[in-house]
PLY file of the C-alpha trace (Angstrom):
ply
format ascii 1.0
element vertex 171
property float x
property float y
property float z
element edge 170
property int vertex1
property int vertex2
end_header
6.85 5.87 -36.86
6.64 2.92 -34.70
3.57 0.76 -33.54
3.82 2.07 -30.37
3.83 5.55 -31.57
0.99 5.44 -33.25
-1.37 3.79 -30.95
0.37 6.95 -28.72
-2.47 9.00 -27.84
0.19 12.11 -28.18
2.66 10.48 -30.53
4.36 13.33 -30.43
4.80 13.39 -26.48
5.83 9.81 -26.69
8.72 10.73 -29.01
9.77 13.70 -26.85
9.96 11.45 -23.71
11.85 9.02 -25.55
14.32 11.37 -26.29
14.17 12.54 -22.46
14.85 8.72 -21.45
17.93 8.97 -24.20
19.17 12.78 -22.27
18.68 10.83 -19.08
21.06 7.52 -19.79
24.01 10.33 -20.95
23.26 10.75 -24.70
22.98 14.24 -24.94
24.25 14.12 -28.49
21.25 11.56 -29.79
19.18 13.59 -27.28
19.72 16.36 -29.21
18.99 15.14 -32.46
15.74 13.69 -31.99
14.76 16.54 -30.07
16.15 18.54 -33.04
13.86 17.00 -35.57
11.07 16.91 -33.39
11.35 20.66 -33.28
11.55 20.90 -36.80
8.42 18.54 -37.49
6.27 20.72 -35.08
7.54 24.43 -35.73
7.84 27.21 -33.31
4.22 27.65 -33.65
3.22 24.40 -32.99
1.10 22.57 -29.88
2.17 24.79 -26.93
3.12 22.12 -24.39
4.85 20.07 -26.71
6.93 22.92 -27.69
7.22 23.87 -24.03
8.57 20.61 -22.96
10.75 19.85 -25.97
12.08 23.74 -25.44
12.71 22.79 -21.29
14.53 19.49 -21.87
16.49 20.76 -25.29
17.89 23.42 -22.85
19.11 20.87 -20.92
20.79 18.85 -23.86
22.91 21.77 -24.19
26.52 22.38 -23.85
27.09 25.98 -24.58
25.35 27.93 -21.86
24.05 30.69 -24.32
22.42 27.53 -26.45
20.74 26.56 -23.02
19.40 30.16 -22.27
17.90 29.96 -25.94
15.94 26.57 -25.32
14.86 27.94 -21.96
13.48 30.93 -23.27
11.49 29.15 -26.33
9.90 27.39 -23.25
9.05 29.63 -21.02
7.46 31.29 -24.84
5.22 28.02 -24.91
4.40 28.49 -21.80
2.99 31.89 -21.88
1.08 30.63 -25.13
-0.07 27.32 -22.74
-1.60 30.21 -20.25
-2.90 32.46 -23.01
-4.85 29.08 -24.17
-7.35 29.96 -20.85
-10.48 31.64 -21.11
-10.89 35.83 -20.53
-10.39 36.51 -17.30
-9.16 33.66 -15.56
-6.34 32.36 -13.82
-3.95 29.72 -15.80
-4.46 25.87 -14.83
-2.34 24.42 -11.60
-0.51 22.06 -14.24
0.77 25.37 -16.02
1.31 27.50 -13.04
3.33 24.99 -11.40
6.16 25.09 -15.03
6.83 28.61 -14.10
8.87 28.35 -11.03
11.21 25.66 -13.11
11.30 27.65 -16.00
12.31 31.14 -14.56
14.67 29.00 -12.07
16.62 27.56 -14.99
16.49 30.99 -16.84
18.17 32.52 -13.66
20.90 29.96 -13.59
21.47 30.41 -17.28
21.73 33.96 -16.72
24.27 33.77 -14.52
26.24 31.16 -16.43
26.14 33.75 -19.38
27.60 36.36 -16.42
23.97 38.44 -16.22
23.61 38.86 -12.51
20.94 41.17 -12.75
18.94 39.50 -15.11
19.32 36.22 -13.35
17.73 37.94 -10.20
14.59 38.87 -11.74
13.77 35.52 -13.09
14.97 33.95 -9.67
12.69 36.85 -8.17
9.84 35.20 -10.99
10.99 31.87 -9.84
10.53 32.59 -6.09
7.01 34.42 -6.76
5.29 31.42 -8.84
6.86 28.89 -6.48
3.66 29.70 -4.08
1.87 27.68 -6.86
3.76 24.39 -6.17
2.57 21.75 -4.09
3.84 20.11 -0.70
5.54 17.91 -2.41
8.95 16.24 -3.26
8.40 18.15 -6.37
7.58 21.44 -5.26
10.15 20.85 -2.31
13.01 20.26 -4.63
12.34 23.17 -6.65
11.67 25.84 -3.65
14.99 23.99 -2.43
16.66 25.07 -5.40
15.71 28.34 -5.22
17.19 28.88 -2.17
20.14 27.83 -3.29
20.71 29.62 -6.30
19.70 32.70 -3.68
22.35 31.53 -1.64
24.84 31.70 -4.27
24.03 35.01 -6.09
24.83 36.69 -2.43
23.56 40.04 -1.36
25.51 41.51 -3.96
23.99 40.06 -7.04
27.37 39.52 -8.55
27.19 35.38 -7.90
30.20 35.17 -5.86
27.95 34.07 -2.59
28.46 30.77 -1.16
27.21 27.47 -2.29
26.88 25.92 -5.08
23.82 25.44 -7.88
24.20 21.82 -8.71
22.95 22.32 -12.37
19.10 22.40 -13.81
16.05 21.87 -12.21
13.82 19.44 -14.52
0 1
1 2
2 3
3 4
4 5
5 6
6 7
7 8
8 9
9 10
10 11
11 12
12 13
13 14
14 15
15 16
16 17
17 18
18 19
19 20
20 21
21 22
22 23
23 24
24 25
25 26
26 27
27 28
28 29
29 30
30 31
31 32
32 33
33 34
34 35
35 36
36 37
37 38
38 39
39 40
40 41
41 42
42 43
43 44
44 45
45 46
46 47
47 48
48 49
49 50
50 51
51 52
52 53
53 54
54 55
55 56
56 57
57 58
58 59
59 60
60 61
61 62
62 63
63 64
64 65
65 66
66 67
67 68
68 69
69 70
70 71
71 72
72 73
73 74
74 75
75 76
76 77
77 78
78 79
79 80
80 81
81 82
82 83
83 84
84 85
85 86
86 87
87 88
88 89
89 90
90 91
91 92
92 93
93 94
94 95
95 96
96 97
97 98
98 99
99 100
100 101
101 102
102 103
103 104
104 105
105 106
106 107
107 108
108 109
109 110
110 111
111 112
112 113
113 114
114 115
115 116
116 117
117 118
118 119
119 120
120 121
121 122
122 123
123 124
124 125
125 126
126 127
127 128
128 129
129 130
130 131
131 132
132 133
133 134
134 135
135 136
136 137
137 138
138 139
139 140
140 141
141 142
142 143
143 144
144 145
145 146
146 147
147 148
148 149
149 150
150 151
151 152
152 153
153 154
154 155
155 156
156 157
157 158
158 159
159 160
160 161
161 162
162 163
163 164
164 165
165 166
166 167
167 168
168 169
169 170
Protein backbone atom coordinates (compact mmCIF):
# COMPACT_ATOMS: atom_id res chain seq x y z
CA UNK A 1 0.00 0.00 0.00
CA UNK A 2 1.10 3.37 -0.90
CA UNK A 3 1.65 6.59 1.28
CA UNK A 4 -1.16 8.02 -0.08
CA UNK A 5 -3.28 5.10 0.67
CA UNK A 6 -2.71 4.98 3.93
CA UNK A 7 -3.09 8.47 5.05
CA UNK A 8 -6.61 7.59 2.86
CA UNK A 9 -9.24 8.04 5.29
CA UNK A 10 -11.10 5.01 3.25
CA UNK A 11 -8.03 3.38 1.76
CA UNK A 12 -10.08 1.15 0.41
CA UNK A 13 -12.31 3.81 -1.54
CA UNK A 14 -9.15 5.39 -2.70
CA UNK A 15 -8.07 2.13 -4.36
CA UNK A 16 -11.52 1.56 -5.92
CA UNK A 17 -11.47 5.09 -7.51
CA UNK A 18 -8.15 4.50 -8.73
CA UNK A 19 -9.20 1.69 -10.51
CA UNK A 20 -12.34 3.83 -11.77
CA UNK A 21 -9.74 6.56 -13.11
CA UNK A 22 -7.85 3.32 -14.83
CA UNK A 23 -11.81 2.02 -16.40
CA UNK A 24 -12.15 5.64 -17.36
CA UNK A 25 -8.68 6.22 -19.54
CA UNK A 26 -9.78 2.66 -21.57
CA UNK A 27 -8.10 -0.03 -19.38
CA UNK A 28 -10.81 -2.15 -18.73
CA UNK A 29 -8.48 -5.11 -18.52
CA UNK A 30 -6.18 -3.45 -15.48
CA UNK A 31 -9.60 -2.08 -14.39
CA UNK A 32 -10.63 -5.31 -13.90
CA UNK A 33 -7.92 -6.67 -12.06
CA UNK A 34 -7.57 -4.31 -9.39
CA UNK A 35 -11.12 -4.24 -9.00
CA UNK A 36 -10.80 -8.07 -8.95
CA UNK A 37 -8.50 -8.16 -5.98
CA UNK A 38 -10.15 -5.52 -4.29
CA UNK A 39 -13.18 -7.75 -4.27
CA UNK A 40 -11.32 -10.51 -3.06
CA UNK A 41 -9.56 -8.49 -0.12
CA UNK A 42 -13.05 -7.25 1.09
CA UNK A 43 -15.45 -10.37 0.50
CA UNK A 44 -19.01 -10.36 -0.49
CA UNK A 45 -19.79 -9.55 3.00
CA UNK A 46 -17.72 -6.80 3.39
CA UNK A 47 -18.37 -2.71 3.96
CA UNK A 48 -21.66 -2.28 2.02
CA UNK A 49 -20.81 0.79 -0.07
CA UNK A 50 -17.55 -0.30 -0.92
CA UNK A 51 -18.93 -3.45 -2.21
CA UNK A 52 -21.74 -1.47 -3.82
CA UNK A 53 -19.50 0.74 -5.75
CA UNK A 54 -16.80 -1.78 -6.64
CA UNK A 55 -20.01 -4.17 -7.74
CA UNK A 56 -21.50 -0.84 -10.01
CA UNK A 57 -18.21 0.03 -11.73
CA UNK A 58 -16.95 -3.90 -12.09
CA UNK A 59 -20.24 -4.21 -14.11
CA UNK A 60 -19.09 -1.75 -16.18
CA UNK A 61 -15.51 -3.29 -16.75
CA UNK A 62 -17.31 -6.02 -18.32
CA UNK A 63 -17.39 -7.44 -21.71
CA UNK A 64 -19.77 -10.29 -21.64
CA UNK A 65 -23.17 -8.84 -20.94
CA UNK A 66 -24.21 -11.78 -18.56
CA UNK A 67 -20.73 -10.87 -16.51
CA UNK A 68 -22.19 -7.21 -16.39
CA UNK A 69 -25.74 -8.30 -15.14
CA UNK A 70 -23.73 -10.30 -12.35
CA UNK A 71 -21.69 -7.14 -11.09
CA UNK A 72 -24.90 -5.13 -11.29
CA UNK A 73 -26.78 -7.34 -9.26
CA UNK A 74 -23.94 -7.78 -6.39
CA UNK A 75 -24.55 -3.95 -6.28
CA UNK A 76 -27.78 -3.34 -6.18
CA UNK A 77 -27.20 -6.51 -3.09
CA UNK A 78 -24.90 -3.82 -1.29
CA UNK A 79 -27.19 -1.56 -1.71
CA UNK A 80 -30.12 -3.10 -0.10
CA UNK A 81 -27.57 -4.02 2.81
CA UNK A 82 -26.47 0.07 2.65
CA UNK A 83 -30.47 0.72 3.33
CA UNK A 84 -30.92 -2.13 5.79
CA UNK A 85 -27.87 -0.27 7.75
CA UNK A 86 -30.90 2.52 8.82
CA UNK A 87 -32.62 2.47 11.93
CA UNK A 88 -36.39 0.57 12.43
CA UNK A 89 -38.69 2.32 10.77
CA UNK A 90 -37.19 4.82 8.73
CA UNK A 91 -36.67 5.82 5.35
CA UNK A 92 -33.01 5.08 3.71
CA UNK A 93 -30.55 8.23 3.48
CA UNK A 94 -30.87 10.65 0.15
CA UNK A 95 -27.16 9.47 -0.70
CA UNK A 96 -28.59 5.77 -0.91
CA UNK A 97 -31.91 6.47 -2.38
CA UNK A 98 -30.50 8.41 -5.08
CA UNK A 99 -28.02 4.70 -6.26
CA UNK A 100 -31.27 3.06 -6.93
CA UNK A 101 -32.47 4.69 -10.03
CA UNK A 102 -28.73 3.93 -11.59
CA UNK A 103 -28.66 0.64 -10.38
CA UNK A 104 -32.12 -0.75 -11.56
CA UNK A 105 -31.43 1.46 -14.88
CA UNK A 106 -28.28 -0.51 -15.65
CA UNK A 107 -30.00 -3.82 -14.52
CA UNK A 108 -32.75 -3.03 -17.17
CA UNK A 109 -30.28 -2.46 -19.92
CA UNK A 110 -28.43 -5.60 -18.97
CA UNK A 111 -31.56 -7.38 -19.12
CA UNK A 112 -32.25 -6.60 -22.33
CA UNK A 113 -28.72 -7.15 -23.61
CA UNK A 114 -29.14 -10.77 -22.15
CA UNK A 115 -32.68 -10.70 -24.41
CA UNK A 116 -35.08 -10.47 -20.99
CA UNK A 117 -37.59 -7.90 -22.07
CA UNK A 118 -39.76 -8.47 -19.34
CA UNK A 119 -37.41 -8.46 -16.72
CA UNK A 120 -35.71 -5.40 -18.03
CA UNK A 121 -39.16 -3.56 -17.66
CA UNK A 122 -39.56 -4.09 -14.10
CA UNK A 123 -36.24 -2.79 -13.11
CA UNK A 124 -36.72 0.17 -15.67
CA UNK A 125 -40.29 0.37 -13.92
CA UNK A 126 -37.83 0.33 -10.35
CA UNK A 127 -35.62 2.71 -12.13
CA UNK A 128 -38.42 5.16 -13.12
CA UNK A 129 -40.10 4.87 -9.47
CA UNK A 130 -36.79 5.76 -7.34
CA UNK A 131 -35.84 8.39 -9.91
CA UNK A 132 -38.40 10.81 -7.84
CA UNK A 133 -35.49 10.64 -5.29
CA UNK A 134 -32.92 12.39 -7.57
CA UNK A 135 -32.19 15.87 -7.52
CA UNK A 136 -32.59 18.84 -10.13
CA UNK A 137 -29.56 18.28 -11.22
CA UNK A 138 -27.16 17.41 -14.15
CA UNK A 139 -27.01 14.24 -12.27
CA UNK A 140 -30.43 13.40 -11.67
CA UNK A 141 -31.21 14.95 -15.23
CA UNK A 142 -28.93 12.59 -17.01
CA UNK A 143 -30.23 9.65 -15.35
CA UNK A 144 -34.20 10.49 -15.68
CA UNK A 145 -32.84 11.26 -19.36
CA UNK A 146 -31.74 7.87 -19.64
CA UNK A 147 -34.63 6.42 -18.56
CA UNK A 148 -36.55 7.77 -21.06
CA UNK A 149 -34.57 6.52 -23.42
CA UNK A 150 -34.20 3.08 -22.61
CA UNK A 151 -38.34 3.52 -22.45
CA UNK A 152 -38.11 4.73 -25.78
CA UNK A 153 -36.33 1.83 -27.02
CA UNK A 154 -38.09 -1.14 -25.29
CA UNK A 155 -41.40 0.22 -27.30
CA UNK A 156 -44.91 -0.52 -26.27
CA UNK A 157 -44.28 -3.97 -26.92
CA UNK A 158 -41.61 -4.79 -24.45
CA UNK A 159 -39.75 -6.79 -27.00
CA UNK A 160 -36.82 -3.81 -27.44
CA UNK A 161 -37.31 -3.30 -31.02
CA UNK A 162 -38.67 0.52 -30.33
CA UNK A 163 -36.75 3.31 -31.63
CA UNK A 164 -33.67 4.89 -30.32
CA UNK A 165 -30.88 3.91 -29.06
CA UNK A 166 -29.41 3.28 -25.20
CA UNK A 167 -25.96 4.67 -25.54
CA UNK A 168 -24.49 2.18 -22.92
CA UNK A 169 -24.38 2.49 -18.82
CA UNK A 170 -25.39 5.06 -16.69
CA UNK A 171 -22.48 5.63 -13.96
Amino acid sequence: MTEQQEASPDAVMTRIGQAIMLLHAGDREEARNRLGAIWTEIGAHGDPLHRCTLAHYMADAQDDPADELAWDLRALNAADGLADDRPAGREPAAPVRSLYPSLHLNLAADYLKVQRPEAARVHLARARAASANLPDDGYGNGVRAAIARLEHRLGPDGGGTGPGTYPGRFT
